[in-house]
N, C-alpha and C positions, 0 to 999 in steps of 0.2 A: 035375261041378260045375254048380252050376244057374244057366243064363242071367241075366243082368240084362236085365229090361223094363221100358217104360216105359208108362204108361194113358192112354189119350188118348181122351178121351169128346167127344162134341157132339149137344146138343140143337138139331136142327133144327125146323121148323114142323109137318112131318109125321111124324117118323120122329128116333128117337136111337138116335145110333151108339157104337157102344166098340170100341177095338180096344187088343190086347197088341202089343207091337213092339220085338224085337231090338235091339242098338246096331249093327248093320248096318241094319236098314232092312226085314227079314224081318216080315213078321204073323204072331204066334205063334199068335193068336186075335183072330176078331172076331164082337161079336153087335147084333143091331138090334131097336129096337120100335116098332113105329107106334102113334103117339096121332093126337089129332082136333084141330084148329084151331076155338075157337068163337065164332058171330059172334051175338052176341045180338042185334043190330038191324045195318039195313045200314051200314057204315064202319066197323062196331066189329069188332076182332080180338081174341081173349084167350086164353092158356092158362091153365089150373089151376097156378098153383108148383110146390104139395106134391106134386099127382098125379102131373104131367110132369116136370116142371123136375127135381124135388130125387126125385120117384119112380125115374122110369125110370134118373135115375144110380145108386142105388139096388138096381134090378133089372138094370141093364147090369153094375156092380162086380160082383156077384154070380153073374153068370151068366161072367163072363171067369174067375172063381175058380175056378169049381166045371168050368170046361172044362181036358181034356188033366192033371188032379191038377197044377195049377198052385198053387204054393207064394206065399202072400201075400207072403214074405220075398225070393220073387224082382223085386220092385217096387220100383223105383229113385228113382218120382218121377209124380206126377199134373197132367195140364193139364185143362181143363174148358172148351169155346167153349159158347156159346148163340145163339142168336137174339138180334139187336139192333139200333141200342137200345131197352130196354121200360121201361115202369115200375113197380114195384110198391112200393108203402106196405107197412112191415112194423115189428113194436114189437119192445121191446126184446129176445125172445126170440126173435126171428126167425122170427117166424107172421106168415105174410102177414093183412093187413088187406082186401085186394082183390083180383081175376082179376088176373094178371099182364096189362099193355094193352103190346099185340106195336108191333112198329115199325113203318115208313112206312105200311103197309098198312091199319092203325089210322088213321083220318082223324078221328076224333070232336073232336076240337081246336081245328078251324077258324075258329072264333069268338074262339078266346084268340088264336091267331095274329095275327089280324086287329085286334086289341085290341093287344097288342103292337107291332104294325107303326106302329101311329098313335099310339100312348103315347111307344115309343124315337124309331121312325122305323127305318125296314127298311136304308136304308145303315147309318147306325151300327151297328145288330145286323151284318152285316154284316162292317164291321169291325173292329169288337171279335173275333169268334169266327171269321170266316171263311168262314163258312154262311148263307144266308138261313132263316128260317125258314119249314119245309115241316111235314110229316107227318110226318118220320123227327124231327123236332126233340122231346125230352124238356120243356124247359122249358115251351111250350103245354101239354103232357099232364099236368104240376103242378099250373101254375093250374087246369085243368080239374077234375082232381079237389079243387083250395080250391074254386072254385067251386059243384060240385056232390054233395059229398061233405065236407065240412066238419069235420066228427067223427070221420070218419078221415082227414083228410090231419093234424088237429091231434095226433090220437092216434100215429098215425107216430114210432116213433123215428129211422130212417132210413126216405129212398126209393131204391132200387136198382134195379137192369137186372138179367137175366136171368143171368147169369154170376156179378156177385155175389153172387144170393142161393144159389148152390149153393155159392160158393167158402167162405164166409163158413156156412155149414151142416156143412163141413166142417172149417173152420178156427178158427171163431170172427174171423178179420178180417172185417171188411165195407172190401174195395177195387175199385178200378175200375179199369182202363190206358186211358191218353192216348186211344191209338183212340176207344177208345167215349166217353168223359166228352169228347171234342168234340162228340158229337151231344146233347149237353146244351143245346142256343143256349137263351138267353142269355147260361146259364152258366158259360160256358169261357173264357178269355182266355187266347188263341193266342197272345199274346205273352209270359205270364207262364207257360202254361201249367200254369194251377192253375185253381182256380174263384175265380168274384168276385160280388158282387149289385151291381157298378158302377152296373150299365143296371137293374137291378131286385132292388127289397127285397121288393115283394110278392108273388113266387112263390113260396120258400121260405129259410127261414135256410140256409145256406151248411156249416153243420155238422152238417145230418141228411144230406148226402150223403156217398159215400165216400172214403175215401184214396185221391186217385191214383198211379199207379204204374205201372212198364214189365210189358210184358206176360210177361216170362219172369224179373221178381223173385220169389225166394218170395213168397208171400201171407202164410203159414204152414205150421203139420201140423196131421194130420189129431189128432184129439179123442180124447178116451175115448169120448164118445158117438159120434161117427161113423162111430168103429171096429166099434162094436159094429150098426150098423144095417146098415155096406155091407162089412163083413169085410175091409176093409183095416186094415192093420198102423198103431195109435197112433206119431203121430210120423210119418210119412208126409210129405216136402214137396208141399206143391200150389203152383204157380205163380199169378200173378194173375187168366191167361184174356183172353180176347178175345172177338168178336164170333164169328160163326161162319163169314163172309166171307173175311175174315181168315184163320184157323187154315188155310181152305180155300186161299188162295193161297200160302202157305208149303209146304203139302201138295204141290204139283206146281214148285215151284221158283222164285217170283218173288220176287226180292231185286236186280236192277238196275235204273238207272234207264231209263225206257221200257217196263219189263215189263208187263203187264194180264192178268188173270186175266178171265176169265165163265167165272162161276159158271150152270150151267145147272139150275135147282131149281123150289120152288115160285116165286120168283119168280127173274130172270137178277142177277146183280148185278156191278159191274165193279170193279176196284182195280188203279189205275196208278203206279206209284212216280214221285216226283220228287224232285229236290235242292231243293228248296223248299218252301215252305210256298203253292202255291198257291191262289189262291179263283177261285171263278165262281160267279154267281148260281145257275144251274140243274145245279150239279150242289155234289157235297160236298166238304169237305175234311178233312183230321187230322192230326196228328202219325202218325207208321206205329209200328209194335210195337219198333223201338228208336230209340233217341237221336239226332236230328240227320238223321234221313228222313221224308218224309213222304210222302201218299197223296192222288189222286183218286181219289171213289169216287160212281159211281152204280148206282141199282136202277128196275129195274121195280116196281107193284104188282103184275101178276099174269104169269103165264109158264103154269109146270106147275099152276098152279091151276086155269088154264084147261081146261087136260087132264083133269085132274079132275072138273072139271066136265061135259065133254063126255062123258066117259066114265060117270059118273052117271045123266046126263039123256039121253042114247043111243044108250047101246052096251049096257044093258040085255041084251040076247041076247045078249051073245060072253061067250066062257069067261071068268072071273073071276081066275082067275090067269094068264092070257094077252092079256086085252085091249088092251094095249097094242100086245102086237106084231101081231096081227090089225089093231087102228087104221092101223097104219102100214102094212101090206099094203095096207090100202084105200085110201091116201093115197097110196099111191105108185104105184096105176093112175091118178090124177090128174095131167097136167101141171103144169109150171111153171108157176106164175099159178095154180093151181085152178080153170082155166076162166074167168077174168077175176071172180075175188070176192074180195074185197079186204076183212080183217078190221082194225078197230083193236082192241087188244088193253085194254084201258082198262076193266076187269071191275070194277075195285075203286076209279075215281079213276084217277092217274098219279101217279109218283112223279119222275122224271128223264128226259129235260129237263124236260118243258112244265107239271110242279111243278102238276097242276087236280087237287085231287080231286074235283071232281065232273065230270071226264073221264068219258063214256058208252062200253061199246063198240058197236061196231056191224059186222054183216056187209052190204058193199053189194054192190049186185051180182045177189042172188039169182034166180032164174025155177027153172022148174018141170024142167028139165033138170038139175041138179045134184042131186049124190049126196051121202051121208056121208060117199064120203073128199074127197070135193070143199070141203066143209065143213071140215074135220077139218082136209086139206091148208093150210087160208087161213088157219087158226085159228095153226100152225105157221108160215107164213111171215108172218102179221102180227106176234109176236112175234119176228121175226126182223127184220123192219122199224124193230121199235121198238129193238133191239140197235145197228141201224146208226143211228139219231137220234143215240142216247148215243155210240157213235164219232165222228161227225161231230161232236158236241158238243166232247168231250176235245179234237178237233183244232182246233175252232177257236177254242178256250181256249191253242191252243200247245205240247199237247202230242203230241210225234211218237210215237206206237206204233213199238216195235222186235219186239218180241215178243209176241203174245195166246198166252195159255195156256187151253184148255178145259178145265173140270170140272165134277161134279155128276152125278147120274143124268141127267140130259136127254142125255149125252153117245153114251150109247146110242142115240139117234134118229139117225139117220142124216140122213134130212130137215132136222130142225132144224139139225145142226153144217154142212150144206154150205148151206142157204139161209144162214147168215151170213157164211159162209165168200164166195159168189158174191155176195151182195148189196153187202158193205163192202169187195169186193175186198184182203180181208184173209186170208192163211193162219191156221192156229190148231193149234200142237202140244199133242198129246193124250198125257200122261205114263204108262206101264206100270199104277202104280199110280191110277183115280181114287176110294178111299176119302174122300178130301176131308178135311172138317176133322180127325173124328177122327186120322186120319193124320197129319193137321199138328200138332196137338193132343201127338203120341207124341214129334214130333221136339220142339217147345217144351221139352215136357219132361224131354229128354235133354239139350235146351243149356244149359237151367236149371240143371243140374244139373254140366256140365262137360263131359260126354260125346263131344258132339259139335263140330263146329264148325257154321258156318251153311252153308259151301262142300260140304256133306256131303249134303245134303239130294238133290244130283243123285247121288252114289251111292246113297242111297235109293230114290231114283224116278225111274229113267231113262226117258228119250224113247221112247215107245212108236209111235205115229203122227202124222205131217202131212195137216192136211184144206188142199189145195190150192184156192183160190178158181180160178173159171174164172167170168170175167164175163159175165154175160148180159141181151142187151137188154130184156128183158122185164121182168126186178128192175127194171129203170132205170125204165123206164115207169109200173110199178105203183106204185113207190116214191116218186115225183113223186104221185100219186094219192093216197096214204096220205096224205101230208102234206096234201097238198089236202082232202081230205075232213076231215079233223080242224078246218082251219084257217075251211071254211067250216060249221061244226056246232057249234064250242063255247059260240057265244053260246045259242046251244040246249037246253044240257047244264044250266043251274042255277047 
């Protein structure tokens, strides 16, 4: 008799994952494809839809099919996370009008935001929606596009985020779940939790955006055409989807209150459950993926970007498919501190807490005695500094961590999970499986379905290792530092 699976895909910034997955929790199959993140001018982030977005799910369905003579009819049910929130204009046939423009990272906005603030007035956005308005907020990146784009934001039949336009590709619904249509400010209201143009009519009519919905309702099924493009079976349930944070902290187990996921990726991102609906200025909030829970949530602009980068710009001579671990060989002939160089990590702007996008980075510190891993090292522990801002933040908004959960490829660095591990004097369990969202994505879509329950997810993905914090004075000192340095430079920065 042939298994029931379930598909659970996510398009990340760099790389989309897909995996097949047992109603035990087994990976039956999984395949990945890196695309490219592009940044036409500095602040701007954009993926292609059709290439990435709606492509690679596409070329992932396809390549899981044709793995191990896997029987389409043994698919039980598809979940789909993305990258979020984003925005993309698209008309009535569901052909983008525009680059998909990516989340927080994407700063182009700044002007609408700022127009907004002093139109509404930044408490009231506030609390209406729960969110101040930052980078990661949709509703700036609306007007930006009436503003500067005119002919296509009118042309627009709907504007969606990255999830919808594949769910809705495959389905024909165009919906959104609570999570993400919160990062819509100013247009969500957290108390009614629908959309509203209360605080503003001149951003967009209220009915070109999507149906909201929990994140593991069906959406739909899949199409005749959709069938036919990604070789899944017509009639196929798909779930709503999520953000790809999200799908990732369900992946390794967080469903109590106190729990926090970091996400370790291109950039870190946090998500803490609460019995409430809380707010804080610098950092974010939601409704969570079901009914009557919600979430604190912060992100970095850049993390693994930064890696990227460095590895780019030089590491040129190391092996191409090993450079990474070679980096981290050199980094970890470097001490604690990297020799006393102290990086802020702020490549792209900031995103949570200190909400600047024209946050600079900067390595202080440097003389003529430091090395590439000395470099490299500071690069990883300032991104680990900037982990522990956003902890300290969460706490002293009130919320007590009981549990961090790590995941993400970064989870492999060794360096990186134990500088935050010692720096925030925080332990951090590291779960058997870290696939991430897609994983989480598999179990969504088993619970959508019936399948499972939610208490299931740790027979899935049991506890694989604890990164023990061991404090050390030197984090204290540098970390005192970090902040300092930022605090006396930003009038600086633009």
């Amino acid at each position: 008799m042939n298994k029931k699976l379930y598909l659970g895909v996510d398009v990340g910034t760099y790389e989309t994952k897909g995996v097949l997955v047992d109603a035990k929790g087994v990976v039956y199959s999984q395949k990945s494809l890196k695309h490219e993140m592009t940044i036409p001018k500095p602040g701007w982030a954009e993926h292609s839809p059709e290439d990435i977005w709606w492509g690679d799910f596409v070329n992932i369905a396809r390549q899981l099919l044709n793995d191990k003579d896997i029987s389409p009819n043994q698919i039980s049910s598809v979940a789909v996370s993305a990258i979020g929130p984003c925005m993309l204009p698209i008309d009535k046939d569901v052909s983008p009008l525009y680059s998909g423009v990516l989340y927080g990272v994407d700063t182009r906005a700044n002007e609408e935001i700022n127009y907004l603030n002093r139109k509404i007035g930044a408490d009231k956005i506030f609390k209406f929606g729960g969110n101040a308005l930052t980078s990661q907020s949709i509703g700036p990146k609306i007007l930006w596009l009436k503003n500067n784009h005119f002919e296509i934001y009118n042309k627009a039949s709907k504007i969606v985020t990255s999830t919808t336009f594949i769910v809705q590709k495959l389905t024909d619904q165009c919906v959104i779940d609570h999570y993400t249509a919160a990062n819509f400010s100013p247009l969500y209201n957290k108390s009614t939790l629908n959309w509203s143009n209360e605080l503003s009519e001149d951003i967009i009519d209220i009915k070109k955006l999507p149906e909201i919905k929990w994140s593991t309702e069906i959406a739909g099924y899949i199409t005749e055409k959709a069938s036919q493009e990604t070789d899944l079976p017509k009639g196929l349930p798909v779930t709503v989807g999520t953000i790809d944070a999200a799908a990732e902290a369900i992946s390794v187990g967080v469903k109590e209150i106190g729990d926090i996921m970091i996400m370790y990726g291109s950039t870190m991102f946090f998500i803490g459950l609460t019995s409430r609906n809380k707010s804080n200025k610098t950092l974010w909030s939601a409704p969570w993926l079901f009914e009557d829970e919600y979430a604190l949530m912060a992100g970095t602009s850049t993390s693994g970007t930064i890696t990227q980068w460095f590895k780019k710009e030089f590491a040129k001579d190391l092996n191409s498919d090993s450079v990474f671990e070679e980096l981290t060989k050199i980094a970890e002939k470097s001490p604690i501190g990297s020799n006393n160089l102290i990086t802020l990590p702020y490549f792209s702007g900031e995103r949570t807490p200190i909400q600047n996008p024209n946050a600079c980075g900067i390595i202080f510190g440097l003389n003529l005695t430091h090395t590439r891993g000395d470099i490299y090292r500071s690069i990883i522990e300032g991104i680990s500094f900037g982990a522990n801002h956003i902890i300290e933040t969460f706490v002293d908004s009130g919320f007590i961590p009981k549990k961090l959960f790590a995941v993400g490829g970064g989870v492999k660095n060794n360096i990186w999970l134990t500088a935050v591990s010692d720096i925030s004097g925080l332990d951090q369990i590291v779960k058997t499986n870290t696939l991430g969202a897609a994983y989480g994505n598999s179990f969504l879509s088993a619970l959508a379905v019936g399948d499972v329950q939610r208490s299931d997810i740790d027979l899935w993905n049991s506890k694989g290792k604890t990164i023990f914090s061991t404090p050390n004075k030197k984090y204290s000192e540098m970390y005192d530092l970090y902040k300092s340095i930022y605090n006396q430079t930003y009038n600086l920065m633009g």
